[in-house]
C-alpha positions in Angstrom: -48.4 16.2 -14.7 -45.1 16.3 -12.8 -45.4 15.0 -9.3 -43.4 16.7 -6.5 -41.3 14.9 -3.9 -42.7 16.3 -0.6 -38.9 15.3 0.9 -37.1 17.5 -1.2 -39.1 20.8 0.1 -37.4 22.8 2.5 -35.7 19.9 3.2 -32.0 20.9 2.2 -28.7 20.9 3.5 -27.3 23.6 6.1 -24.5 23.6 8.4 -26.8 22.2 11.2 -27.4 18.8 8.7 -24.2 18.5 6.7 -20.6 17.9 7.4 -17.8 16.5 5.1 -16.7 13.5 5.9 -12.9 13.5 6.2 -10.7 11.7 8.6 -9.3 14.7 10.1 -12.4 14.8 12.3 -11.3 11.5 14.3 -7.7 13.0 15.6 -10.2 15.7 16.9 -12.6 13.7 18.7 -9.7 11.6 20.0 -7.6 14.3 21.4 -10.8 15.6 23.1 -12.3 12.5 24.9 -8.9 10.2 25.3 -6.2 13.4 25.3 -4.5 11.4 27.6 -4.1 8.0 26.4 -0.8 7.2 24.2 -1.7 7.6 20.4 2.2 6.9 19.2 5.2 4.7 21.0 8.9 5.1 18.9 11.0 3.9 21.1 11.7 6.0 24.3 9.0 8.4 23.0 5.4 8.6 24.1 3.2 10.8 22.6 -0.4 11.3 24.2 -3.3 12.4 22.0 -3.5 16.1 23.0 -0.3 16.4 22.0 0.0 14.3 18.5 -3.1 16.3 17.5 -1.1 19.8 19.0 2.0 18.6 16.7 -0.2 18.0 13.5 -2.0 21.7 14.1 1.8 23.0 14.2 2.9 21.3 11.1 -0.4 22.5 9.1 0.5 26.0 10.7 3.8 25.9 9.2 3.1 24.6 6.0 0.6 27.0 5.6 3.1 29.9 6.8 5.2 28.8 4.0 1.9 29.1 1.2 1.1 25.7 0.9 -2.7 24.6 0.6 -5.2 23.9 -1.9 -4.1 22.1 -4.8 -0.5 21.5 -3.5 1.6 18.5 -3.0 3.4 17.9 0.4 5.4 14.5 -0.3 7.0 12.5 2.6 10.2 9.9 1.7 9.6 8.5 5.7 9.9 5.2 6.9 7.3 4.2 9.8 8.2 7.1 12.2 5.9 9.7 14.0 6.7 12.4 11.7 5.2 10.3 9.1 1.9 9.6 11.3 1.7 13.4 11.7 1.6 13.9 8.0 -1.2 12.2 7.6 -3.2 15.1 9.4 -1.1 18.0 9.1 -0.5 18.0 5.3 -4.2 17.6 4.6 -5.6 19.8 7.4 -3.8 22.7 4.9 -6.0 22.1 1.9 -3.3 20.1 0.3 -2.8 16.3 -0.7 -0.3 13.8 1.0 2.0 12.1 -1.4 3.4 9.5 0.1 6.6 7.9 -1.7 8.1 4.2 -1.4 11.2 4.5 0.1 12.2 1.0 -2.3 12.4 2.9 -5.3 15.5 4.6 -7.9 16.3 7.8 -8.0 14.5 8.1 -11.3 11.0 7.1 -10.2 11.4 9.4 -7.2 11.8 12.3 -8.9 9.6 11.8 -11.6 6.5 11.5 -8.9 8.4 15.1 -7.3 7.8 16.3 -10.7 4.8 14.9 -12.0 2.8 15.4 -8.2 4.3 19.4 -8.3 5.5 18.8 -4.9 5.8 22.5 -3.1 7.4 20.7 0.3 9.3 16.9 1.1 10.0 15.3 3.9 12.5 13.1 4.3 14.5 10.9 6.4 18.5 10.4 6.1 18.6 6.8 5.9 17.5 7.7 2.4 19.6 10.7 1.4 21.6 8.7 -1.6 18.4 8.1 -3.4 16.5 11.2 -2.2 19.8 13.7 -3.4 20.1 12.1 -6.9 16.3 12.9 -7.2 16.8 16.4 -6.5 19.7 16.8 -8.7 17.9 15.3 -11.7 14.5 18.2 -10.8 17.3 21.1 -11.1 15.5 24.4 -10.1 12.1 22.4 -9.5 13.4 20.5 -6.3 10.9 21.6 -3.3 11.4 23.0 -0.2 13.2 19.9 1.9 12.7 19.1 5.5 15.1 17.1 7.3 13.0 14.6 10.1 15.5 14.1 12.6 15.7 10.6 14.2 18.2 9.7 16.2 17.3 5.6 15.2 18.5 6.5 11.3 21.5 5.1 9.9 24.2 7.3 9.3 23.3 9.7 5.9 23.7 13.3 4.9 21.3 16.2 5.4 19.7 17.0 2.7 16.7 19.4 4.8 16.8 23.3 4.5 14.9 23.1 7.4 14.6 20.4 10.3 11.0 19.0 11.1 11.4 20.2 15.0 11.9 23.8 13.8 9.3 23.4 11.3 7.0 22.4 13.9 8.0 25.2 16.7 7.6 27.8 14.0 3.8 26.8 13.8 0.6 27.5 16.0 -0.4 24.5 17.8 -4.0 25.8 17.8 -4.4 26.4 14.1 -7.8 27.1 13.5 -7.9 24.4 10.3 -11.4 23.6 8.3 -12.7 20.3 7.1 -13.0 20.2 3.5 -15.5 22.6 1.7 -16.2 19.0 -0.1 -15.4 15.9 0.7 -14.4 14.9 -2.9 -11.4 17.0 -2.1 -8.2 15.0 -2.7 -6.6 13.9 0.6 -3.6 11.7 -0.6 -1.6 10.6 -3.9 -0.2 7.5 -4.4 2.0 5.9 -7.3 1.4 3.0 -8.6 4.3 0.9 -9.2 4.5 1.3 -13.2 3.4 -1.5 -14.9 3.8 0.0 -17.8 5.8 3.1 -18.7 5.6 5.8 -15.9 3.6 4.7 -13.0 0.5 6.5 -12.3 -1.0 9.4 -9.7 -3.3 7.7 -7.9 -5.6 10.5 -6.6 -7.9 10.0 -3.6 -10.3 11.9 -1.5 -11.3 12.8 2.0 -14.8 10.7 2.0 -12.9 7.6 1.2 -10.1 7.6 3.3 -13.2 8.2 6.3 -15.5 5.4 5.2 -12.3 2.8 4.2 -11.0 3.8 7.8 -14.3 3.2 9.5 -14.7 -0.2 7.3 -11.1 -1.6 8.8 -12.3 -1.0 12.2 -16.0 -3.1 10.9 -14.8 -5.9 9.3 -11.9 -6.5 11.7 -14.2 -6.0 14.8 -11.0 -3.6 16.0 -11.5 -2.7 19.7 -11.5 0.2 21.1 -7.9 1.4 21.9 -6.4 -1.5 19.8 -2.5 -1.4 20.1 -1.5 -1.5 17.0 2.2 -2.3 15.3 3.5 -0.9 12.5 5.1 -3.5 10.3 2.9 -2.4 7.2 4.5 0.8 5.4 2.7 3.6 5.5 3.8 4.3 2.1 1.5 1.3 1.1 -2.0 3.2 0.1 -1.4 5.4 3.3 -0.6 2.1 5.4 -4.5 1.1 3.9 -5.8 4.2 6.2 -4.9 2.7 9.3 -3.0 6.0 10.3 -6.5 7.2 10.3 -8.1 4.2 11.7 -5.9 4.4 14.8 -7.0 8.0 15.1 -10.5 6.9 15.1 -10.2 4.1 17.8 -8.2 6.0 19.4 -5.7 3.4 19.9 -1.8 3.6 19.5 0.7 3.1 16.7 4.0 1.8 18.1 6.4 2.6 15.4 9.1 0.5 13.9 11.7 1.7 10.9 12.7 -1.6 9.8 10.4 -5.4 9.7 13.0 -7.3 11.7 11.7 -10.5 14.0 13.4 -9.7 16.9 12.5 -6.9 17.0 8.4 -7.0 16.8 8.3 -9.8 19.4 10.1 -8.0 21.7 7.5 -5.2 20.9 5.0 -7.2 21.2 5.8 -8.1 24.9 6.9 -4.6 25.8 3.5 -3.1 24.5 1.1 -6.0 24.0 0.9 -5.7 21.0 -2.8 -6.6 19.7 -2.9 -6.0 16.0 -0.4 -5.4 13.1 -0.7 -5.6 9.0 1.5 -6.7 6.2 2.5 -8.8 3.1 3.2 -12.8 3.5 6.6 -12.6 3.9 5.7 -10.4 7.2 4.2 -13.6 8.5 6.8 -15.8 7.0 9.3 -14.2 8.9 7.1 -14.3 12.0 6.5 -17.6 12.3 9.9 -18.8 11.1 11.9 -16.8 13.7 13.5 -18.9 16.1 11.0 -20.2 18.9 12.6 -18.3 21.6 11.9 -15.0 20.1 8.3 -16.2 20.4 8.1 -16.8 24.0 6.0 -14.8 26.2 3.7 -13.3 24.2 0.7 -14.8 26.4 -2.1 -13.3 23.8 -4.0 -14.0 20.5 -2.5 -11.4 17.9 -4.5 -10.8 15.5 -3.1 -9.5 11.4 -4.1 -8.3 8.4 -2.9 -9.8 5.2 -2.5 -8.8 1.4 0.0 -9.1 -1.3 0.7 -11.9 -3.1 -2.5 -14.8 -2.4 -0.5 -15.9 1.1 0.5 -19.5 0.8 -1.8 -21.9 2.4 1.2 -22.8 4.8 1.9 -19.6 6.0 -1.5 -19.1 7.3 -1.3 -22.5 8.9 1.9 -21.4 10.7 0.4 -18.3 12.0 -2.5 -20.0 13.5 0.0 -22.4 15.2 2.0 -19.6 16.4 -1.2 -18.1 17.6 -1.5 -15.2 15.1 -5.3 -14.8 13.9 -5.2 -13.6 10.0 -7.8 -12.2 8.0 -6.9 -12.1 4.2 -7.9 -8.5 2.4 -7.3 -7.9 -1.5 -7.4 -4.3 -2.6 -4.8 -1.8 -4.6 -3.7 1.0 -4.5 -6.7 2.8 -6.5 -9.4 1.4 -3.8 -7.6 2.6 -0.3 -5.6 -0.4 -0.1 -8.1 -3.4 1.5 -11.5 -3.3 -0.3 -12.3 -6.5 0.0 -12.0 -9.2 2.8 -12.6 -13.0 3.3 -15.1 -12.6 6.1 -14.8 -15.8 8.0 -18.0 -17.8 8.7 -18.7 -19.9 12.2 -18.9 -23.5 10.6 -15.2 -23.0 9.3 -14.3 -23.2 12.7 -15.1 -26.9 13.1 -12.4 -27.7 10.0 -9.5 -29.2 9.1 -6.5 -26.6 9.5 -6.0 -27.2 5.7 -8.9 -26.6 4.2 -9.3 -23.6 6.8 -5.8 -22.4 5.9 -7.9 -22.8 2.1 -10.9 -21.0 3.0 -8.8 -18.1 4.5 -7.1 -17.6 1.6 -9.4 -16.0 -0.7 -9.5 -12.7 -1.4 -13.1 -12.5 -0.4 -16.1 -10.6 -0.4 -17.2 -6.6 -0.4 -15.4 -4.3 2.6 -18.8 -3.1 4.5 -18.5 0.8 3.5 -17.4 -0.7 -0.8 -20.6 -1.3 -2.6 -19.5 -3.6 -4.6 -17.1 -6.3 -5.4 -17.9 -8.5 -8.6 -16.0 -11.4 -11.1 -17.5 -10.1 -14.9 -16.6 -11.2 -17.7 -14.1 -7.9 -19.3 -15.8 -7.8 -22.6 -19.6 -7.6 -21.5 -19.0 -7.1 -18.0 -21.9 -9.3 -17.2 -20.9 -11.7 -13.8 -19.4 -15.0 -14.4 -20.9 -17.8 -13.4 -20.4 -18.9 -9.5 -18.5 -22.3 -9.9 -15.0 -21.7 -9.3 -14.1 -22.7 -12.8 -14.8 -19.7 -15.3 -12.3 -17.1 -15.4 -13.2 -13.3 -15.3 -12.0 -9.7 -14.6 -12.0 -8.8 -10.6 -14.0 -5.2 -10.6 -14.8 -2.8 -8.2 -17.5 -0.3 -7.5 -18.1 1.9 -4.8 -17.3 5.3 -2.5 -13.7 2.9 -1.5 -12.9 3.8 -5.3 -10.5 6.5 -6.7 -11.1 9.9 -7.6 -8.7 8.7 -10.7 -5.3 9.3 -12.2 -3.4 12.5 -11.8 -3.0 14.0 -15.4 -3.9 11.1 -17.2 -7.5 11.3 -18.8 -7.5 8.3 -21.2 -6.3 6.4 -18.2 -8.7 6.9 -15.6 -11.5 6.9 -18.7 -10.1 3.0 -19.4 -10.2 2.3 -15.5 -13.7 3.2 -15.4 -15.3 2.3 -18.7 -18.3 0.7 -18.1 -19.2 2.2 -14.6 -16.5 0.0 -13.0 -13.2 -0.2 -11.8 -11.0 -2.2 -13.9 -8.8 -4.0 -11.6 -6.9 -6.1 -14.3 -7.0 -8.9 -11.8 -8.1 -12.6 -13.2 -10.1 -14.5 -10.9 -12.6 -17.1 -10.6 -16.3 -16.5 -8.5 -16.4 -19.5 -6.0 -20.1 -21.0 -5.2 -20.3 -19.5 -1.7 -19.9 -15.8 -3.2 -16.3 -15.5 -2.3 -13.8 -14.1 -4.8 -10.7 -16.7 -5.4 -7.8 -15.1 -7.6 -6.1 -17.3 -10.3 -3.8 -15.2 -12.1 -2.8 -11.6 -13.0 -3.1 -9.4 -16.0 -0.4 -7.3 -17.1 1.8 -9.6 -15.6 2.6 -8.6 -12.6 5.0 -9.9 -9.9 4.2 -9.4 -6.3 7.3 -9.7 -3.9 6.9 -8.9 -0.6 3.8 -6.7 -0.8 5.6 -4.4 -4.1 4.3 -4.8 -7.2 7.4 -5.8 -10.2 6.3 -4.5 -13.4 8.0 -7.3 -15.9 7.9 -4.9 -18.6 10.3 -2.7 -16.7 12.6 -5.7 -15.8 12.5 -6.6 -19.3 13.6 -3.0 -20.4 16.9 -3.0 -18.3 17.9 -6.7 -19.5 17.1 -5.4 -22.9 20.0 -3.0 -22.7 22.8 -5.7 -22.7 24.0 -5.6 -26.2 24.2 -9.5 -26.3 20.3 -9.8 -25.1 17.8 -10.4 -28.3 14.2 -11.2 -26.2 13.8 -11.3 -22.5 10.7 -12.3 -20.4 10.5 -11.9 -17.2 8.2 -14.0 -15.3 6.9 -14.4 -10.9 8.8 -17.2 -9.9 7.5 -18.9 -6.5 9.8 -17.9 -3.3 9.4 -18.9 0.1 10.7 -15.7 2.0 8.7 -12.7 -0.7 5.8 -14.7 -2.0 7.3 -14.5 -5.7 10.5 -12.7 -7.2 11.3 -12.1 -10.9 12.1 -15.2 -12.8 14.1 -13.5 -16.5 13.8 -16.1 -19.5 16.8 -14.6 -21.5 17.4 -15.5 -25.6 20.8 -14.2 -26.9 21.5 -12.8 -29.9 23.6 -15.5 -32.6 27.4 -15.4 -31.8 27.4 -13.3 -28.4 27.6 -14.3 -25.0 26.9 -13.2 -21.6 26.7 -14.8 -18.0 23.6 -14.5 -15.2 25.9 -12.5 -13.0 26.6 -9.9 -15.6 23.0 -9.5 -16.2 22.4 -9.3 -12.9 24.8 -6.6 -12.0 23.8 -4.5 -15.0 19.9 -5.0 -13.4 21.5 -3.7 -9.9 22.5 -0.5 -11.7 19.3 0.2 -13.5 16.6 -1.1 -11.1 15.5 -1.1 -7.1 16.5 -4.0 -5.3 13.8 -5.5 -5.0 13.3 -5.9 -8.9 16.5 -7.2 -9.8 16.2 -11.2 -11.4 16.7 -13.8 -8.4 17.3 -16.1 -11.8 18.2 -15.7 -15.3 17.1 -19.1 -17.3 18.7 -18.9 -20.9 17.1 -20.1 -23.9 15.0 -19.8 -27.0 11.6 -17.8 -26.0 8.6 -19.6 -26.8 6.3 -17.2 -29.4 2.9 -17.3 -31.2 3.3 -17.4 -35.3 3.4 -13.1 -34.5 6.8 -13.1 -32.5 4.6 -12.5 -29.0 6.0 -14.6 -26.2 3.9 -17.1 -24.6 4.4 -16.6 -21.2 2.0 -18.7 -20.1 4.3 -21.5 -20.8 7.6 -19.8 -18.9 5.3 -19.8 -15.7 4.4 -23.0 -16.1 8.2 -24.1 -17.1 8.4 -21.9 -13.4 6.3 -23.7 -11.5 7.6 -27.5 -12.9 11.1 -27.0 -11.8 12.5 -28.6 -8.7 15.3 -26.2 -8.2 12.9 -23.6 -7.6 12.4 -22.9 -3.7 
């Protein structure tokens, strides 16, 4: 005989019971209680929270003037300005997802994501016209509609808008009567991943995440309320880890910066009092290597967020000197950014700086709203053992997990196989429960918070006629974390130089992914012709030369 549940009679869900969860509600409930208080500084500019959330209503009005809304792609190429904050409510309050684009990348991968995402609308900034025009020459008749955000901080660059973001914004209703999702695995936001192989991937996620991974950094950070927080993190990065939402939730304030530049933050930091900021390493590094006079006066504990690259045990050090208070998070971009933290314990108080600076440096245990983060073994995906010593996959599990890629089945089946998240990351499980990464799959490199897919390096050095095998490798830097290190063999009888191969890099590749070194030399294989890279990183890590 089947037994009924008494608590599943009459006992459904109604309007009175049920809500979506989606972070658009905080911006609401902030501008109503605190309209008031200052949600964004740029500069001169002070923006209250009545009127940020007025301005976001207007941009949704527009957008959705101009037919955009459910299953449409508004993408923004923005550096950390207000227009950019705005998007983060005013695209989704439409129906449609924020695609957020690293302003670091080529020409090539930004028009791909314009194509692959379908975007009806971009937003973009002039500081990054040359790279944004290319794009929309190589989409043709595809291009979307372009709005110009003026700013009168850019750099001298052409105007590529059809439209400027001010008269976008005046053509909308400031009290458009917008609706939370119908569900809250709606997609809110796609992000790229930084190609590690081929194309990089649409990373799709939803309105229920981006609520409970904002709520978990205000939990595991013990953010106050009203926090004043700086932007030095990109809110490119995983929707600046939802902290555009977590600000709306706290209802603190977002002073805005376009560039990471020392002198700079400090003197934001003293203008505003600064009280909280996020970012990669070199963020830090750059912090607490400025000279001491830019450091004087700030008269308060700051307190940061870090990720990337595992920070180097001496840049935490240096921050606590400086009086900076960090607390390491490890996540990517197909978990929200942070989605796991290493939650610091009383008794670590009472030790050494070093093995603090140790401690501290671990990329932790579970976010409080993940369910689950866990060191398994890739093949059986049964948990390694806790000593520090055996090698395993880092996994994920848990609402702080991705909806999955954009057009790409077999990938987001492979990410998932096995009711887990695959990160690809190679860790160890430490004996107090704490997650310690000790090297990376798919080799990536990790400079300055970007992730370097080698293969891609290795592609462009490829391309030189005289180049027979290249390997490209993370090389150790002070300033980034790690840069690419390219091992280089050349074919019998030809010859090239490191500054050719560099230059021909510089016109293929970002920046940021070009070699720092080119080391030339037979590359060491297996009997099968694969190249052992484990022994380039460790001929990496041996040399002196390498700072």
């Amino acid at each position: 005989m089947t037994r009924t549940n008494p608590y599943t009679l009459g006992l459904d869900k109604n309007d009175a019971n049920f809500v979506a969860l989606s972070p658009l509600s905080f911006i609401e409930r902030s501008a109503a209680v605190y309209p008031e208080r200052t949600a964004i500084v740029y500069g001169a500019r002070r923006q209250s929270w009545r009127e940020t959330a007025r301005r976001c209503r207007r941009l949704a009005s527009a957008l959705a003037a101009r037919g955009v809304g459910v299953g449409d792609t508004v993408a923004a190429m923005l550096p950390n300005v207000p227009a950019m904050f705005e998007a983060h409510f005013g695209v989704p309050m439409t129906g449609a997802v924020l695609n957020t684009l690293n302003t670091r990348l080529d020409a090539e991968a930004i028009a791909f994501m314009l194509q692959h995402g379908e975007a009806r609308v971009l937003l973009t900034d002039r500081e990054f016209a040359p790279v944004v025009g290319k794009a929309l020459a190589l989409l043709g008749d595809r291009r979307p509609l372009v709005v110009e955000v003026e700013d009168d901080e850019a750099p001298a660059g052409a105007a590529l808008g059809e439209i400027g973001y001010e008269a976008l914004l005046a053509s909308g209703d400031p009290d458009f009567d917008w609706r939370l999702p119908a569900d809250e695995w709606d997609a809110i936001a796609l992000n790229y991943t930084s190609g590690t192989t081929g194309n990089p991937k649409g990373v799709v996620t939803h309105h229920r995440g981006a609520y409970l991974n904002a709520a978990s950094n205000v939990i595991s950070w013990n953010l106050p309320q009203h926090a004043t927080y700086l932007w030095t993190l990109p809110m490119f990065h995983c929707n600046g880890w939802c902290f555009p939402w977590t600000l709306a939730l706290i209802a603190g304030t977002s002073v805005c910066l376009r560039r990471v530049d020392p002198a700079l933050i400090f003197a934001l930091i003293r203008e505003h009092r600064v009280t909280h900021l996020c970012g990669a390493p070199i963020v830090y590094s750059l912090l607490i290597n400025a000279p001491a006079a830019l450091r004087e006066g700030l008269g308060h504990t700051l307190h940061g967020l870090i990720a990337g690259a595992p920070p180097p045990p001496a840049v935490i050090e240096g921050c606590e000197a400086a009086g900076i208070s960090l607390t390491h998070v490890y996540g990517l971009t197909e978990v929200y950014g942070p989605a796991a933290v290493c939650a610091k314990q009383e008794a670590w108080a009472g030790l050494p700086a070093a093995e603090r600076a140790r401690l501290n440096g671990r990329q932790g245990v579970t976010y409080p709203l993940q369910q689950a983060v866990a060191v398994l073994d890739p093949q059986t995906l049964e948990p390694v053992p806790a000593d520090g010593e055996t090698m395993g996959e880092i996994f994920f599990r848990g609402n702080l997990v991705m909806k999955g890629y954009l057009k790409n089945p077999g990938a987001t089946d492979e990410a998932f196989a096995g009711g887990w998240f695959h990160t690809g990351d190679l860790a160890v499980m430490q004996p107090d429960g704490y997650v310690k990464i000790k090297d990376r799959s798919k080799d990536i490199i990790i400079s300055g918070g970007e992730n370097i897919s080698s293969v891609e390096v290795e592609d462009a050095l490829h391309r030189h006629p005289a180049v027979m095998g290249a390997a490209v490798v993370a090389q150790p830097d002070a300033r980034w974390g790690e840069v690419p290190c390219a091992f280089v063999e050349i074919k019998p009888g030809a010859s090239v130089g490191e500054a050719e191969l560099i230059e021909l890099c510089r016109t293929l590749l970002a920046r940021f992914k070009v070699p720092k070194r080119i080391v030339f030399g037979e590359l060491p294989k297996t009997s099968t012709g694969k190249v052992q890279k484990f022994m380039l990183r460790a001929q990496v890590r041996s040399t002196s030369a390498i700072e």
